[in-house]
KOLMARZA-378647 format. One record per residue (C-alpha): residue number from 1; chain; x, y, z. Coordinates in nm, 4 decimals, m for minus. Example, Ala and Ser with C-alpha at 12.3 -4.5 7.8 and 13.67 -1.06 7.14 Angstrom:
<nodes>
    nr   kette         c1         c2         c3
     1       A     1.2300    m0.4500     0.7800
     2       A     1.3670    m0.1060     0.7140
</nodes>
This chain:
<nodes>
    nr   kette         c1         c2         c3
     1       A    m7.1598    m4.0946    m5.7333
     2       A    m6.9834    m4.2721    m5.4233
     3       A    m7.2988    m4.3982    m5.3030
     4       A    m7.4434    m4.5465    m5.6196
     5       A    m7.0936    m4.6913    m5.6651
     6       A    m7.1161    m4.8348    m5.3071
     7       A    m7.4703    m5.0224    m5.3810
     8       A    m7.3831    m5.1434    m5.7396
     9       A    m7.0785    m5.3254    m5.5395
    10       A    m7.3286    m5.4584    m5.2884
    11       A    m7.5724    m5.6273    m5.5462
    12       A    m7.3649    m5.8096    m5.7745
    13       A    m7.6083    m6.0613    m5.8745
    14       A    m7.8759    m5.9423    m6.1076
    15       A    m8.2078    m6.0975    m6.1002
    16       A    m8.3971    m6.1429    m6.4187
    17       A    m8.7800    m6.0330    m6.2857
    18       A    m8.8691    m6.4081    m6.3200
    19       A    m8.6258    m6.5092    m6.0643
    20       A    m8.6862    m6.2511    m5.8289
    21       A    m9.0399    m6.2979    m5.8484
    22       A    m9.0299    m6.6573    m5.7889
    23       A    m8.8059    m6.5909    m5.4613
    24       A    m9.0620    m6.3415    m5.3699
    25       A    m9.2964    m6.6407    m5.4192
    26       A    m9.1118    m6.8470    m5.2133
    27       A    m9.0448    m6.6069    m4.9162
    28       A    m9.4114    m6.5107    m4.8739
    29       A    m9.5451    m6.9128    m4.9124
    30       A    m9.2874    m7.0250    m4.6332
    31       A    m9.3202    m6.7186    m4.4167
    32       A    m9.7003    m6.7047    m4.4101
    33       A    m9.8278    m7.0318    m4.5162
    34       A   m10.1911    m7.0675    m4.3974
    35       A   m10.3709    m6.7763    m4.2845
    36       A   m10.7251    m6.6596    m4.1467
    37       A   m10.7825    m6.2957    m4.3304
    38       A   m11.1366    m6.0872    m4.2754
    39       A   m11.2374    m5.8442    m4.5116
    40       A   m11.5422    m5.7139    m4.7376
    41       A   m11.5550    m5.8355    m5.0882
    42       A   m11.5150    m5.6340    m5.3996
    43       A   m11.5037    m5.6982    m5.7501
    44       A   m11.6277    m6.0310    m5.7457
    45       A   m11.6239    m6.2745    m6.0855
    46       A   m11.6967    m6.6234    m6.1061
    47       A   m11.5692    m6.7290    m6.4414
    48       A   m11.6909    m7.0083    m6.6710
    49       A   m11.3692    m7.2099    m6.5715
    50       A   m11.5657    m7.2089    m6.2198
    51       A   m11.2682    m7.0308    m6.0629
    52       A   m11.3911    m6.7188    m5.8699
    53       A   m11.1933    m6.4027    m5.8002
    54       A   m11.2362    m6.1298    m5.5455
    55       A   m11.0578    m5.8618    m5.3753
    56       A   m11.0686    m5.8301    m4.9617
    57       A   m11.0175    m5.5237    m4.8842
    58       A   m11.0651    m5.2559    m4.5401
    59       A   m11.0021    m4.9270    m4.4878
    60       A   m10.6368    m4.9099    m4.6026
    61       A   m10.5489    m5.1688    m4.7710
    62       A   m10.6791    m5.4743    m5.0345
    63       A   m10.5385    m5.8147    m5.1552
    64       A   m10.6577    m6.0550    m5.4354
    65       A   m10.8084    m6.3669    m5.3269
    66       A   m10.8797    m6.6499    m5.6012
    67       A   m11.1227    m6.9974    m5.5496
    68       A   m11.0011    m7.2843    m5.7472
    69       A   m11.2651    m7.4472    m5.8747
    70       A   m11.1479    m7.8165    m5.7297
    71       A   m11.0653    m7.6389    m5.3895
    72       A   m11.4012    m7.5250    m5.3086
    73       A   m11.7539    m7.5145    m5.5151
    74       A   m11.9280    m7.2649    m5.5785
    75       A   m12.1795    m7.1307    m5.3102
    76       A   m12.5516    m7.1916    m5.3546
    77       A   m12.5942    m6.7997    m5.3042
    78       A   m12.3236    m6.6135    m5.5270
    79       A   m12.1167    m6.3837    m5.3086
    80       A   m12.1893    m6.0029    m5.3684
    81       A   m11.9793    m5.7331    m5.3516
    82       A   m11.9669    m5.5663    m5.0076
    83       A   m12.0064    m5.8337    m4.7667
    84       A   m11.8554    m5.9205    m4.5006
    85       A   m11.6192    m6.2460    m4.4884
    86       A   m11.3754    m6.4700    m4.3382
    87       A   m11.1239    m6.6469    m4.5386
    88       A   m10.8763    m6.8880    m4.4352
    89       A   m10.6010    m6.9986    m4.7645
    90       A   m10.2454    m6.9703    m4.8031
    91       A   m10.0275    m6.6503    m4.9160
    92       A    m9.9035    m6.6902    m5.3116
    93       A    m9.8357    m6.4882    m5.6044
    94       A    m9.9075    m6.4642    m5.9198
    95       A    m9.5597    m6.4620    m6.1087
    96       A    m9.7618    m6.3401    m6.4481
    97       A    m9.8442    m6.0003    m6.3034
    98       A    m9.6243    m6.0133    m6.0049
    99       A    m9.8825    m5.9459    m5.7806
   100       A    m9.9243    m6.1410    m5.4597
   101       A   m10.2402    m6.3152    m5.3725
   102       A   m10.4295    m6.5575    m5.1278
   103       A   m10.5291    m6.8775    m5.2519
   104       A   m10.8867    m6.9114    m5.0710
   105       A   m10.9688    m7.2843    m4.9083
   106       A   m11.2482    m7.1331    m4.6646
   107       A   m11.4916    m6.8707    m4.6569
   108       A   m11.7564    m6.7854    m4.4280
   109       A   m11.9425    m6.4946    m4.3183
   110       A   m11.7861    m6.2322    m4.0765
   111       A   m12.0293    m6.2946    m3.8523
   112       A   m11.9120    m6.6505    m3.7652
   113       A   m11.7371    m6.5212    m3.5127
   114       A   m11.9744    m6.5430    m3.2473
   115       A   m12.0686    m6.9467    m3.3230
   116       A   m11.7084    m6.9574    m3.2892
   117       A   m11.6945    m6.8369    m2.9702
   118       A   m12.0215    m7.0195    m2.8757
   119       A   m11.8385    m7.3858    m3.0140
   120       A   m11.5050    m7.2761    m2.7982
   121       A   m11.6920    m7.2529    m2.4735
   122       A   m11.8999    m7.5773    m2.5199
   123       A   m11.6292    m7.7712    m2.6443
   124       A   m11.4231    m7.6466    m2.2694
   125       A   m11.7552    m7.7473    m2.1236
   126       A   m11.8053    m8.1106    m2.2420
   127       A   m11.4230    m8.1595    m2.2494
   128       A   m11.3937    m8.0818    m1.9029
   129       A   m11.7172    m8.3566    m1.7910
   130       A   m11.4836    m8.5688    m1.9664
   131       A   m11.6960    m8.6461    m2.2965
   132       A   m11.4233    m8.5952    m2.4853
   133       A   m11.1653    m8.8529    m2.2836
   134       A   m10.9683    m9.1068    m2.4814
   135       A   m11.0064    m9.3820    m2.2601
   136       A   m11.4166    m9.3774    m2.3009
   137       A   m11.2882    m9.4542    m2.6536
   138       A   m11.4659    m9.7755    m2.7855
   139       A   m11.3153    m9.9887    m3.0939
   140       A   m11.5140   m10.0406    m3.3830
   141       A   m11.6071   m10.3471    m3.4790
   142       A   m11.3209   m10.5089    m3.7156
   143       A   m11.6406   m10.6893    m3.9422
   144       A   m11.9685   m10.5262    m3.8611
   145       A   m12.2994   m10.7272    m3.9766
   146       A   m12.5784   m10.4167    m3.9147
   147       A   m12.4986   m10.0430    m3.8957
   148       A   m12.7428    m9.7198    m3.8417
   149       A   m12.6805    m9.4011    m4.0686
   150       A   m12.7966    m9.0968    m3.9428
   151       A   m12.8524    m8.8185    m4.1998
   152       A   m13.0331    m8.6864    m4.4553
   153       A   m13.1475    m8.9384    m4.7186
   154       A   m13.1309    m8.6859    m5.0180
   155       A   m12.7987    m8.5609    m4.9567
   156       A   m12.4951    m8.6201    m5.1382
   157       A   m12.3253    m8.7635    m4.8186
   158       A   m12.5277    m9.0589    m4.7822
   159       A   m12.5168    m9.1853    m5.1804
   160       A   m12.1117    m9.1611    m5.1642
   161       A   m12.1208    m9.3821    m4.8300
   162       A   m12.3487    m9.6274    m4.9511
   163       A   m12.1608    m9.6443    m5.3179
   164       A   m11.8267    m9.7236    m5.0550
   165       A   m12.0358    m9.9513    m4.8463
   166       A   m12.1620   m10.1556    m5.1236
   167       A   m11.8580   m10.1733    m5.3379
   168       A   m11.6143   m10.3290    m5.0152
   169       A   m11.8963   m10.4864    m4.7698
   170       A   m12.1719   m10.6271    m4.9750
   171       A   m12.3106   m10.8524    m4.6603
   172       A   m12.3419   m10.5346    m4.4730
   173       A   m12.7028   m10.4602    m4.3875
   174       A   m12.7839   m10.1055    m4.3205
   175       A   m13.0607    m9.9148    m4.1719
   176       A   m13.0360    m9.5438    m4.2215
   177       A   m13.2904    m9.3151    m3.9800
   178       A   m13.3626    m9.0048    m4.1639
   179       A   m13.3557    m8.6599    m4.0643
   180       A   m13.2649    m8.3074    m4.1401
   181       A   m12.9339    m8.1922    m4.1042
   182       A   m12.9158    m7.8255    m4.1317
   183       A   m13.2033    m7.5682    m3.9761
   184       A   m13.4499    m7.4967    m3.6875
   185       A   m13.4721    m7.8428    m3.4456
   186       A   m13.2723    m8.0609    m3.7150
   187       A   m13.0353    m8.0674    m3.3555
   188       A   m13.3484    m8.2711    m3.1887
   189       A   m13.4045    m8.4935    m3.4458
   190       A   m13.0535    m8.6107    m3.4945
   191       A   m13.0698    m8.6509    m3.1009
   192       A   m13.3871    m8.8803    m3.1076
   193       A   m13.2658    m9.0565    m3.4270
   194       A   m12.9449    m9.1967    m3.2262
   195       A   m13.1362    m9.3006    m2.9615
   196       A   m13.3390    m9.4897    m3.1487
   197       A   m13.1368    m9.6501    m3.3294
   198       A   m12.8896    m9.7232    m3.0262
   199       A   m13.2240    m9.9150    m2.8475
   200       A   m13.2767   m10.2457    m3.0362
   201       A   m13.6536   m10.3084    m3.0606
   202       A   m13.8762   m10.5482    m3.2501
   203       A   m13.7971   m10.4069    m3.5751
   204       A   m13.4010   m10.4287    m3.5861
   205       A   m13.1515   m10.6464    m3.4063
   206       A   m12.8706   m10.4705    m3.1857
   207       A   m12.6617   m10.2677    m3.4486
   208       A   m12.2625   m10.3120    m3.4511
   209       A   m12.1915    m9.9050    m3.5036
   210       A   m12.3923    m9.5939    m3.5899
   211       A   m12.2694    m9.3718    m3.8349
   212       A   m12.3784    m8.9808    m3.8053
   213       A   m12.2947    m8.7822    m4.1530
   214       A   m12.3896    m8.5043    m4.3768
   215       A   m12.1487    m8.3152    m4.6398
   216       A   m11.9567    m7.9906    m4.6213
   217       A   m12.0634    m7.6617    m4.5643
   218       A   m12.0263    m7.3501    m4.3868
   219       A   m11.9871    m7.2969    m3.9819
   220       A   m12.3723    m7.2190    m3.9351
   221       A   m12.4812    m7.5053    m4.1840
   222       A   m12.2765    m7.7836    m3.9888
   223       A   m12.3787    m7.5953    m3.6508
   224       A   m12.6559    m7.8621    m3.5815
   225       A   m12.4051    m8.1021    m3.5221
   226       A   m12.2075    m7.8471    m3.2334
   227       A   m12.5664    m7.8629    m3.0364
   228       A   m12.5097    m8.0064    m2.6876
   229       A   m12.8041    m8.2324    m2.7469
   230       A   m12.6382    m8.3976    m3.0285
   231       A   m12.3581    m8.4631    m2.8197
   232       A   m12.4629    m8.6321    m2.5366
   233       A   m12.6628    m8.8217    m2.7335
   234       A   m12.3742    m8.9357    m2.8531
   235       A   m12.2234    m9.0050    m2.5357
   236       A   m12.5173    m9.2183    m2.3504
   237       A   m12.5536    m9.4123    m2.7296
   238       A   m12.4508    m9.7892    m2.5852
   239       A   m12.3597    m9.8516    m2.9519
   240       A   m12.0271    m9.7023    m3.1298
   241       A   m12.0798    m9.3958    m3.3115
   242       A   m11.8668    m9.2623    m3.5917
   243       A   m11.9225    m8.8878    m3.6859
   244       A   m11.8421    m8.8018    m4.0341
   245       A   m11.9508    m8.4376    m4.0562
   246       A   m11.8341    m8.1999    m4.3392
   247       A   m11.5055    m8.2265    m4.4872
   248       A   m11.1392    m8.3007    m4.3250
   249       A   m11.0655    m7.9093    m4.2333
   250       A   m11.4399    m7.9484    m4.0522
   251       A   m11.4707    m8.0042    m3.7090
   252       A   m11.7763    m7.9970    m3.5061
   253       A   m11.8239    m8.0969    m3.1416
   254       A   m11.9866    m8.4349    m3.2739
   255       A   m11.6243    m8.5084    m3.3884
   256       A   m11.5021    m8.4749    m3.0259
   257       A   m11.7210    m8.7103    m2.8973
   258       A   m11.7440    m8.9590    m3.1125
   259       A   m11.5505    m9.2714    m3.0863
   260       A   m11.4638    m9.2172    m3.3946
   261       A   m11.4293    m8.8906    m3.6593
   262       A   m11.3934    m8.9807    m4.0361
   263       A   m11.2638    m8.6841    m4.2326
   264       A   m11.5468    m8.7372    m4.4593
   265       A   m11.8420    m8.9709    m4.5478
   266       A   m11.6659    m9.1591    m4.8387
   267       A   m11.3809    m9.2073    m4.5385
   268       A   m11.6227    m9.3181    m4.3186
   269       A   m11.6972    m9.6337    m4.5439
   270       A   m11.3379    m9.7175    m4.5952
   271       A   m11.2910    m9.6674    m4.1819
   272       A   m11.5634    m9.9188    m4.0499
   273       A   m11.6028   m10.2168    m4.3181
   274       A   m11.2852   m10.4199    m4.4389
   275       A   m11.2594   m10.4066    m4.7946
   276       A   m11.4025   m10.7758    m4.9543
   277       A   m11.1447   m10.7710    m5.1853
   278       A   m10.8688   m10.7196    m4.9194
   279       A   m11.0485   m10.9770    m4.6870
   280       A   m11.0816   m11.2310    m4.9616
   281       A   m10.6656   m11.1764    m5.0528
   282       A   m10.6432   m11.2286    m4.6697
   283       A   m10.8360   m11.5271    m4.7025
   284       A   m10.6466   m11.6668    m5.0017
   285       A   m10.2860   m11.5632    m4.8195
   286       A   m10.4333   m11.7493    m4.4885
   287       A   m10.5053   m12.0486    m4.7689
   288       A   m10.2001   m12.0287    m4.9163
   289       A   m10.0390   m12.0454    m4.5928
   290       A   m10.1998   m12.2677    m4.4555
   291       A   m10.1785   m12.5153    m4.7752
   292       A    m9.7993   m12.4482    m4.7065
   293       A    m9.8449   m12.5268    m4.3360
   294       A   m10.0473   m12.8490    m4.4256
   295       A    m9.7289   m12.9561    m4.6930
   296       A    m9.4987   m12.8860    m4.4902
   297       A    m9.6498   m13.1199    m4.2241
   298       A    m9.7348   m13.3951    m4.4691
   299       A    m9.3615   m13.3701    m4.5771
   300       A    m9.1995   m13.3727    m4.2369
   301       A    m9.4805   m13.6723    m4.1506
   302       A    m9.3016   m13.8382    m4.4634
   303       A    m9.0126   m13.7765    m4.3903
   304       A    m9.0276   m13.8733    m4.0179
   305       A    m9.1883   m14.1825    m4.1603
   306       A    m8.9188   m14.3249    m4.4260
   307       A    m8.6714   m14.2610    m4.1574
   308       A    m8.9071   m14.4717    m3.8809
   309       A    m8.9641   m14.7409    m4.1546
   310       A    m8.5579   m14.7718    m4.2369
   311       A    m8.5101   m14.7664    m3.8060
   312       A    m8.7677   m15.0371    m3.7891
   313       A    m8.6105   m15.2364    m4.1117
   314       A    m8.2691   m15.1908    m3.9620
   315       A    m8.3984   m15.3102    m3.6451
   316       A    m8.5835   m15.6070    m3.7369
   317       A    m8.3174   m15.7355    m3.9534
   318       A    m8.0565   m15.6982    m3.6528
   319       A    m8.3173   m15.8834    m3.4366
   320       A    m8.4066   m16.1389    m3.7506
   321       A    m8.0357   m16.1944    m3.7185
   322       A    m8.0219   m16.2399    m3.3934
   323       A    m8.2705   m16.4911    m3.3771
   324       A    m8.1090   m16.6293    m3.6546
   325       A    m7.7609   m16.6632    m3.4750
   326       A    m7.9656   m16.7953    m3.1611
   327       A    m8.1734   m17.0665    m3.4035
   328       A    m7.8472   m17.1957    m3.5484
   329       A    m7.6961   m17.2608    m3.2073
   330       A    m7.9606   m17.4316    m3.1128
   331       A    m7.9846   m17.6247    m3.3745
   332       A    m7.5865   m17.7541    m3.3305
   333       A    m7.6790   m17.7855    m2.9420
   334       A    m7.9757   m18.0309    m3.0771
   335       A    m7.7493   m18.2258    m3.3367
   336       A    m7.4331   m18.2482    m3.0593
   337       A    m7.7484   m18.3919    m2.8366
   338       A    m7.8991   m18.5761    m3.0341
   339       A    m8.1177   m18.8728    m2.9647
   340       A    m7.9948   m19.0793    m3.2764
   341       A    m7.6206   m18.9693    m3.2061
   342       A    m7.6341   m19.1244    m2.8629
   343       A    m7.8783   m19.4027    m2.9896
   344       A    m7.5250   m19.4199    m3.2268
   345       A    m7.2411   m19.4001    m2.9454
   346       A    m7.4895   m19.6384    m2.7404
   347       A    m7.4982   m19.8795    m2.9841
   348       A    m7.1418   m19.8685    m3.0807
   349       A    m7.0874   m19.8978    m2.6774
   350       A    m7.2881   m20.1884    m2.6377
   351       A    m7.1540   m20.3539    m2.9332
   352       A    m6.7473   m20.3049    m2.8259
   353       A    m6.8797   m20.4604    m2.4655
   354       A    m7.0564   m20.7066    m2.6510
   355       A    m6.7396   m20.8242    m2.8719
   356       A    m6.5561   m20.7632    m2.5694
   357       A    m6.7766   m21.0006    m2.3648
   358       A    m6.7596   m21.2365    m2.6343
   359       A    m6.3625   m21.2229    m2.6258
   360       A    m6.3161   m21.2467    m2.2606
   361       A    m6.1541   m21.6365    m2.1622
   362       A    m6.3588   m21.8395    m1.9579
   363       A    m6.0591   m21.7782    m1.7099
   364       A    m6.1972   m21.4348    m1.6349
   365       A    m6.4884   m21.5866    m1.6060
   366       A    m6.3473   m21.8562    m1.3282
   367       A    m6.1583   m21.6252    m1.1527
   368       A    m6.4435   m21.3838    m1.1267
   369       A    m6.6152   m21.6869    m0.9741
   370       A    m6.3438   m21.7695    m0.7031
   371       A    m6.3836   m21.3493    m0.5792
   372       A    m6.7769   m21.4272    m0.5366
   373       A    m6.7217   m21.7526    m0.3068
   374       A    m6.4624   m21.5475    m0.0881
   375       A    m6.6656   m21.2926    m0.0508
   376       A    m6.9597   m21.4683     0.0503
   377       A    m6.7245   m21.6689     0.2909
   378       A    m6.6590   m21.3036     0.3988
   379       A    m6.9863   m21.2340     0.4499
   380       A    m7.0879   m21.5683     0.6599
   381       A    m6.8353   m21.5150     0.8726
   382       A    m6.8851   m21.1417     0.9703
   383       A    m7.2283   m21.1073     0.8776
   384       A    m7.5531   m21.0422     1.1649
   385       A    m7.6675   m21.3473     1.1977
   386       A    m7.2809   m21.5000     1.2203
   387       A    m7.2297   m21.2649     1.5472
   388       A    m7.5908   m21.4093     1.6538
   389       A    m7.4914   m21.7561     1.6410
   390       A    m7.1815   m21.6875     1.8654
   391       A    m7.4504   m21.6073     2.1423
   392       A    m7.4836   m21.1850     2.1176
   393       A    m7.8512   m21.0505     2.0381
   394       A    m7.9837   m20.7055     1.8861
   395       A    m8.2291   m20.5052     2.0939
   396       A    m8.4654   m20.2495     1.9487
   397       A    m8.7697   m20.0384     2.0538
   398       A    m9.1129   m20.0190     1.9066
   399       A    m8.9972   m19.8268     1.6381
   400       A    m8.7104   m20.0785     1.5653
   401       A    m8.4385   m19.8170     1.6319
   402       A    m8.1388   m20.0395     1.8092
   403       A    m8.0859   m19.9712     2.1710
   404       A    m7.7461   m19.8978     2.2371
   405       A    m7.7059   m19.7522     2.5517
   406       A    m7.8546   m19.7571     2.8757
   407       A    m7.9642   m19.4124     2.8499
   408       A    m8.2332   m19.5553     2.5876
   409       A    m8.4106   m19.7234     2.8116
   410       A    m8.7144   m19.6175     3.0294
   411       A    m8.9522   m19.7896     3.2856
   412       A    m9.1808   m20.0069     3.1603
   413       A    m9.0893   m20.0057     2.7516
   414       A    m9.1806   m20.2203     2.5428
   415       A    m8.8779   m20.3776     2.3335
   416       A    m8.8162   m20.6982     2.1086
   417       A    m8.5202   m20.9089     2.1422
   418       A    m8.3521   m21.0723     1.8340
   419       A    m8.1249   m21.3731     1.9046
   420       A    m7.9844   m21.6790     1.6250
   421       A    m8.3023   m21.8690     1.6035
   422       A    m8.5484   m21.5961     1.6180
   423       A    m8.7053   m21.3006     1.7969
   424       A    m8.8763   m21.2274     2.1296
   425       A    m9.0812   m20.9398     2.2737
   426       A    m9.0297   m20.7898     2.6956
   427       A    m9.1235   m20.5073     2.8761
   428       A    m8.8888   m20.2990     3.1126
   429       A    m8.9548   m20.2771     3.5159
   430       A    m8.9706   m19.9658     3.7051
</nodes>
């Protein structure tokens, strides 16, 4: 009694079978998550909801396993009770029945294994020559004119590329080199077909990318494409190569060494071409931009314009006054000069001497007379020839410059005499 007492004190919450089913739920889907389980089937049922449901089971113990239809199709051979399989899915439960379950995403045969380990060492191999090395990388074209396709031309692959292709990059030309994708030498031909296509020739200009593709499948039908041929193929191609193998939990070596991997073919269309209806919003947005650019421009050019025409009106109406100020001053300079106002004050000057002439007495005029005669008398008495006639002369050289010293005077000169009466000509001794 003390114990069950003790445990009934310890869990005081009670779960309703919902609840603690749904935490069960949620301990087992974070704990486990994704998981790889191998097993041998039993009981398996595909329904008509295409939904299949098997148990895995060993020697001691079994779990459910469900396929959702939208998770994986069904397989072209129906599974049969008692083989052998690998299944990768995530750990869940089914609250209905409370009975835990895995929720299948991959299956493959038990066998697949060994390719396993065969893919492992090739991809060490070819990772360590350095096929796999990021900086051997080459971008993809950002608007590719010609592509190659590589695959199979009745596969399911190729019509959901093209459908991507044709819907966003209807300029795109595209040659597609057929080949098989899954059995005996399909590895040789998808070799040869990338070669081919990588080496321009007279039937097809230099391609922009090659694209190598096929759908999903198991390990062994995607194994062509984990053949060392196929890869180094893919290595020496001089072109681009995208690889678009299988679906996005698929991964084959042509992945690795590929400048590019597109989780699937649709992807593969939406990775390498530009959608035409985003290009042509670019296109209008570069337009639109670039209207606004051209505005803008014309605006500022406007503006800068209006204010260039109100400096230049400002500045020739300061220099239309200036010239103005500058006209006017020369035209009071002209009128204080000019030749009618001092053909005026001439006039007037001559007239007021004229009257004044006119009103001078004839005693001005007399005495005026009288200053002339002394003057002259002046003259006759001091004059040249008065100092002359009292016996001096005037000696000059043959230029007529005046001797007046001694010092003037050289041997045998030539000089002219000039007395009262006249003028006479000698010549100096030695």
């Amino acid at each position: 009694m003390q114990l069950t007492a003790n445990f009934l004190q310890q869990a005081s919450k009670v779960f309703t079978v919902s609840e603690l089913t749904r935490n069960i739920r949620g301990t087992l889907e974070t704990k486990f998550g994704a998981v790889w389980v191998q097993g041998e089937i039993s009981n398996y049922k595909l329904y008509q909801s295409g939904h299949q449901y098997f148990t895995l089971k060993d020697q001691r113990a079994q779990i459910s396993c469900v396929i959702w239809r939208d998770t994986m199709p069904a397989p072209r051979q129906p599974l049969v009770d008692g083989a052998q399989v690998q299944v990768y899915g995530t750990v869940t439960v089914f609250e209905a029945r409370g009975q835990y379950q895995l929720s299948v995403q991959i299956l493959q045969p038990r066998g697949v294994g060994l390719l396993q380990a065969k893919f492992e060492a090739l991809k060490r191999k070819l990772e360590a020559e350095g096929l796999f090395a990021p900086k051997r990388k080459r971008e993809l074209p950002k608007l590719p004119r010609r592509i190659g396709i590589v695959t199979s031309p009745s596969g399911a692959a190729i019509r959901d590329m093209l459908n991507v292709l044709r819907r966003r990059a209807p300029w795109l030309q595209i040659l597609i080199n057929p080949v098989r994708v899954q059995g005996t030498g399909a590895a040789q031909e998808i070799a040869v077909a990338i070669r081919e296509l990588a080496t321009p020739n007279e039937n097809w200009q230099q391609l922009d990318l090659i694209v190598v593709t096929r759908g999903g499948g198991s390990i062994e039908d995607l194994w062509e494409f984990n053949e060392e041929i196929v890869a180094r193929a893919i290595f020496n191609s001089a072109v681009p190569i995208v690889s678009a193998v299988g679906h996005e939990i698929d991964f084959t070596i042509c992945d690795f060494v590929a400048d590019l991997r597109a989780p699937t073919p649709s992807a593969a269309g939406e990775l390498i071409v530009p959608d035409i209806i985003d290009l042509q919003r670019q296109i209008d947005g570069c337009a639109r931009a670039l209207a606004r650019q051209l505005l803008n421009r014309v605006r500022d050019a406007q503006q800068r314009l209006d204010h260039a025409r109100e400096t230049l009106q400002r500045c020739l109406a300061h220099k239309l006054d200036n010239y103005r100020r500058g006209l006017l001053h020369i035209i009071r300079a002209l009128q204080a000069r000019s030749p009618v106002r001092e053909l005026i004050i001439r006039r007037n000057h001559f007239a007021d001497l004229h009257r004044r002439l006119i009103a001078c007495p004839n005693r001005l005029v007399e005495n005026a007379k009288h200053r002339f005669q002394r003057i002259e008398g002046i003259l006759r008495v001091l004059g040249p020839n008065a100092t002359l006639r009292r016996g001096y002369s005037i000696t000059t050289d043959e230029s007529g410059n005046i001797i007046r010293t001694i010092a003037a005077v050289r041997p045998k000169m030539k000089i002219r005499t000039r007395v009262s009466d006249g003028e006479f000509g000698s010549k100096t001794v030695e």
